[in-house]
C-alpha positions in Angstrom: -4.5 -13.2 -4.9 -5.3 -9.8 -6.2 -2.7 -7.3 -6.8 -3.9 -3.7 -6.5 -2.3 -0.1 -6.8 -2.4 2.2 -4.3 -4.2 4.3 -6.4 -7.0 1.7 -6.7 -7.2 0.9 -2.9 -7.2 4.8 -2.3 -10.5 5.1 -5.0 -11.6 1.7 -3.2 -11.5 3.2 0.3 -13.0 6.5 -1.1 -16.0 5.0 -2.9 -16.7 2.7 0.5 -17.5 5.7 2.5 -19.9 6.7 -0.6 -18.1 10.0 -1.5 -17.3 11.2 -4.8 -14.1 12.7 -5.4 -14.9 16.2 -6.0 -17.0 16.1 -2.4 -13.5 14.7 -1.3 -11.5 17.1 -2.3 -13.9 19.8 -1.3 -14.2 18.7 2.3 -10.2 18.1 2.9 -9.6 21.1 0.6 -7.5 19.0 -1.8 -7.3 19.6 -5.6 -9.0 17.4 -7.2 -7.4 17.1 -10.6 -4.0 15.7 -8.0 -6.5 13.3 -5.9 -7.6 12.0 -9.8 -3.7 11.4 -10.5 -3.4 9.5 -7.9 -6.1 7.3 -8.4 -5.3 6.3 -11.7 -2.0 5.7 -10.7 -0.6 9.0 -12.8 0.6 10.3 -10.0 3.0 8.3 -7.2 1.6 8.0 -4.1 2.7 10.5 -1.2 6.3 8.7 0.2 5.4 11.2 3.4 4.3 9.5 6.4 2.7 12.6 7.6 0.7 13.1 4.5 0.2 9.3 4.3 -1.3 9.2 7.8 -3.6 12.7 6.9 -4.7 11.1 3.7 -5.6 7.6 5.9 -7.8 10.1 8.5 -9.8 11.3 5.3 -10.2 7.6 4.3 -11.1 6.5 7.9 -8.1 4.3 8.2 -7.2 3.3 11.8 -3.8 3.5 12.4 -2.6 0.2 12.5 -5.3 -1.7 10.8 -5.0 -4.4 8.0 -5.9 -1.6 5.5 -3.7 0.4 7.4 -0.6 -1.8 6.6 -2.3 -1.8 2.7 -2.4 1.8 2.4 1.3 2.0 3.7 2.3 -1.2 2.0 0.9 -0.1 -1.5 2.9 3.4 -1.3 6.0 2.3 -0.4 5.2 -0.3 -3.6 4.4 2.1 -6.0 8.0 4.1 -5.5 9.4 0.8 -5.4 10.6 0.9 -2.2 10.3 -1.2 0.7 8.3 -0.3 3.7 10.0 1.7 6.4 9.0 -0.8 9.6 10.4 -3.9 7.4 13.6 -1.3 6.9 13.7 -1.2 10.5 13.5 -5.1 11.5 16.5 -6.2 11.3 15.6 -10.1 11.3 13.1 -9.8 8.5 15.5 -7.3 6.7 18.0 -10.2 6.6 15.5 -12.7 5.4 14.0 -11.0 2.2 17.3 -12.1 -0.1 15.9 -15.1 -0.2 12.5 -13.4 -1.2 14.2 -12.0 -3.9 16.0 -15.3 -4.9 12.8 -17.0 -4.9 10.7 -14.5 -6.7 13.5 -14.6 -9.2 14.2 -18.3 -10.0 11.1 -19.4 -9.6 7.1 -19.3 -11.3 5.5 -19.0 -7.9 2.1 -21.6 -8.2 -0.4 -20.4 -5.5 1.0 -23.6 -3.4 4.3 -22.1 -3.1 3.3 -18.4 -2.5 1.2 -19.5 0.2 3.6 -21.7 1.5 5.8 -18.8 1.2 3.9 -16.0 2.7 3.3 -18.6 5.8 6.7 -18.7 6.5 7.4 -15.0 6.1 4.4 -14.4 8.5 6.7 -16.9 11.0 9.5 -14.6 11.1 
């Protein structure tokens, strides 16, 4: 399983629609030498919604997406924080102690992650 930072998917994204980052920038009038920041993980990602969903526009992110849960999923990360609509669900809110407990205790083989994640993706 690959970990990435939300810097890296941002670049990742970028780079599949074949635009450098200055012809970034220049067409969403952002500053460049920020936008590089962020890439190489210098810079936090934006904890804004507004700015995350005007920054997933640029990218061509659908709302809702797989890359859209990423994108979100990778910010909220990178401030070490966890993601506002898991906040907001209560049942899965109660159930990620035991995350923690696991992730803790435990060297996770790629038989028990899996195992893991399958029964998260239950709740």
């Amino acid at each position: 399983m690959e970990t990435k930072s939300f810097g890296d998917f941002f670049k990742e994204m970028r780079i599949k629609n074949s635009i450098s980052l200055r012809e970034f920038c220049l067409k969403h009038k952002l500053d460049p030498g920020n936008m590089s920041k962020i890439e190489r993980g210098v810079l936090g990602p934006p904890q804004d919604m507004q700015k995350l969903k005007e920054y997933a526009k640029y990218l061509g992110i659908k709302g809702g997406s797989s890359h859209w849960h990423m994108f979100v999923d990778l910010a909220s990360a990178g401030a070490g924080r966890i993601p506002q609509d898991i906040l907001l669900d209560k049942k899965l809110l109660g159930r990620l102690p035991i995350l923690f407990r696991t992730l803790r205790n435990k060297k996770l083989t790629k038989e028990i992650l899996k195992d893991l994640i399958e029964k998260l993706k239950k709740v």
